[in-house]
C-alpha positions as CSV (number, residue, x, y, z in Angstrom):
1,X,-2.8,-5.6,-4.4
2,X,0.8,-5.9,-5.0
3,X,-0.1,-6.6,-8.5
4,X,1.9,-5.5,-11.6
5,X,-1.1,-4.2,-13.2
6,X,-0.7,-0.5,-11.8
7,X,2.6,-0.1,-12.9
8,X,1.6,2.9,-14.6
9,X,-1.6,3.4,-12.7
10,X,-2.2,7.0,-12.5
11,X,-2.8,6.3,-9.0
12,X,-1.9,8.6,-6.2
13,X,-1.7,8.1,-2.1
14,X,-1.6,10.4,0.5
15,X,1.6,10.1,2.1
16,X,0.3,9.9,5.2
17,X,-0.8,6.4,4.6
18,X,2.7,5.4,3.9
19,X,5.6,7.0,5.5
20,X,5.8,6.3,9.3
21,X,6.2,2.6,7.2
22,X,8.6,3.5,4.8
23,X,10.8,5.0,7.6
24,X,10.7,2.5,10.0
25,X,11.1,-0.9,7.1
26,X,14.5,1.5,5.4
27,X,15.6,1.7,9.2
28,X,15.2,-1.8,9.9
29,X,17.3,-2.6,6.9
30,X,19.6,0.3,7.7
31,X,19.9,2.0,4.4
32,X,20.5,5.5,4.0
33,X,17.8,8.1,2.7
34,X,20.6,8.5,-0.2
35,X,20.6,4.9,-1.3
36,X,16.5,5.0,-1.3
37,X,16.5,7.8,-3.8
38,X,19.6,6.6,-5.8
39,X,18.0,3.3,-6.6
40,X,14.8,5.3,-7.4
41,X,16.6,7.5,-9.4
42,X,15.9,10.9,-7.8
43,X,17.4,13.0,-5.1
44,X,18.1,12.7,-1.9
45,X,15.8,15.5,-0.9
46,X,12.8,14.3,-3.6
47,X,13.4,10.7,-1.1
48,X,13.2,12.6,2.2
49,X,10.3,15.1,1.2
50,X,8.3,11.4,0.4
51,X,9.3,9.9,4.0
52,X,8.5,13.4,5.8
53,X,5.0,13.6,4.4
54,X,5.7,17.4,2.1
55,X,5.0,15.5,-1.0
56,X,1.7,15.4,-0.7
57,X,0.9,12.7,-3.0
58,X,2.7,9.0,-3.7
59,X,2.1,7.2,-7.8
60,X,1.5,3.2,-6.6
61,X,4.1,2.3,-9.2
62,X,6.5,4.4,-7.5
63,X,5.6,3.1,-3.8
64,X,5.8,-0.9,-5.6
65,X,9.9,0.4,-6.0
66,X,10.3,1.3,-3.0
67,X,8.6,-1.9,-1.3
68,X,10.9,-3.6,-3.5
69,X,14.2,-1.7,-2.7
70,X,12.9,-2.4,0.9
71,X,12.2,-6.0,0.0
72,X,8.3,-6.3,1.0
73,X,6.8,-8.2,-1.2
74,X,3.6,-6.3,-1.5
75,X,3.5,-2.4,-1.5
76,X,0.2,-2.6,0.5
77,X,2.2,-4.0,3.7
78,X,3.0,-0.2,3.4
79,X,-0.3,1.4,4.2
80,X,-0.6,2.6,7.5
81,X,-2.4,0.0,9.9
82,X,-5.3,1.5,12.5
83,X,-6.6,-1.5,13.7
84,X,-8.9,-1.6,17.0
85,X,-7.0,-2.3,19.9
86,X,-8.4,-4.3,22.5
87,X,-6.6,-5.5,25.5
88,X,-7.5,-7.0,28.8
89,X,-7.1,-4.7,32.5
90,X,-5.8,-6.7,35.2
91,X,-7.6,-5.3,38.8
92,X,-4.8,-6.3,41.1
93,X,-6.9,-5.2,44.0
94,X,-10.4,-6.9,43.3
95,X,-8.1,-10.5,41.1
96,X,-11.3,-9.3,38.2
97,X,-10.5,-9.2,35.3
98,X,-12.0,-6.7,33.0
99,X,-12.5,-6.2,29.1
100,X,-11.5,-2.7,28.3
101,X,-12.1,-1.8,24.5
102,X,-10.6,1.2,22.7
103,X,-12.5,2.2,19.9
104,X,-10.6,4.4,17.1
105,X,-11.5,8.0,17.1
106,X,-13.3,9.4,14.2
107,X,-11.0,10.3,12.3
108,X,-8.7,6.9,12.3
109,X,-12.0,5.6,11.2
110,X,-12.5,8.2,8.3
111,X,-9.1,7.1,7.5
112,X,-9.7,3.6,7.9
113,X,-12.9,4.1,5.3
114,X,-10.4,5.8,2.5
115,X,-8.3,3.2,2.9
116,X,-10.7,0.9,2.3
117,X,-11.9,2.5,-0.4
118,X,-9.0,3.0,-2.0
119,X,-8.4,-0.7,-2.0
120,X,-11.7,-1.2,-3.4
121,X,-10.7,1.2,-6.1
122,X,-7.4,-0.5,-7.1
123,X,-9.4,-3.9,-7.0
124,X,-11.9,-2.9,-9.3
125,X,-9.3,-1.3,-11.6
126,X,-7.2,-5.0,-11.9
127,X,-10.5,-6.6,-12.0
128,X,-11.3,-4.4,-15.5
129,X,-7.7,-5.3,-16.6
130,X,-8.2,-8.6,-16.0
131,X,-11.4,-9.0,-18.3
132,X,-9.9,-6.8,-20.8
133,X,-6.7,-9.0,-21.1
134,X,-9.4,-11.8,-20.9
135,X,-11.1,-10.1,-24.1
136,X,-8.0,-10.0,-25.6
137,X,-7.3,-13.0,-25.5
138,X,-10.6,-14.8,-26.4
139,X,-10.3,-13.2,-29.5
140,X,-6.5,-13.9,-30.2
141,X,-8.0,-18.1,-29.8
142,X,-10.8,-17.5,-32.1
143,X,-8.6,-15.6,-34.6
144,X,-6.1,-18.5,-34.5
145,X,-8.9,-21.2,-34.7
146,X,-10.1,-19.1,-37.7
147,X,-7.1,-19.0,-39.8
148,X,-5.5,-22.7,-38.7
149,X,-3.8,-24.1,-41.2
């Protein structure tokens, strides 16, 4: 998914998915909100309204420059992660040891299901690419095997 192939998709995220991630990968490399935007090439309060969530929507080619300003090599390490936990309950007073599973609520999995789908979206959108570049160039080898010499 971290394919060049959107870099003008028309594409948009919620930013939802993204920005908990955003904020916590520019603190770990302890920029500043300002350097973010700069490199971006808008302002500091475009930047900040994208990490607080009040713009509503994210373009995948502009989340690809920020996962490359952050130095993540694939914008998708970006979307949000709401996996099920499952974790073992020690008993101290019976030694047992029991399986206690946490299942994600509804709506983690309604979330879960449009990231999914939006994956499957962008998929299918490089796999259509793909063959049209394919096209392409099947017809740039017979045009040169047409007119050799």
């Amino acid at each position: 998914m971290g394919s060049d192939s959107y870099k003008d998709s028309e594409v948009l995220l919620p930013t939802n998915m993204v920005r908990g991630n955003i904020l916590r990968e520019r603190s770990k490399k302890g920029y500043k909100q300002a350097y973010i935007a700069q490199k971006l090439g808008i302002s500091e309060k475009a930047y900040r309204n994208i990490e607080q969530g009040v713009t509503q929507k994210i373009q995948v080619d502009r989340l690809q420059k920020i996962a490359s300003i952050l130095e993540i090599n694939d914008w998708s390490d970006l979307l949000e992660q709401s996996e099920k936990v499952s974790q073992i309950v020690s008993d101290n007073s019976n030694n047992n040891n029991q399986n206690v599973t946490f299942y994600p609520s509804h709506s983690d999995l309604i979330h879960e299901n449009e990231k999914l789908q939006l994956k499957l979206a962008l998929k299918e959108q490089e796999n259509q690419f793909l063959k049209e570049k394919i096209s392409f160039l099947d017809d740039k080898i017979k045009y040169l095997e047409e007119n050799k010499g």
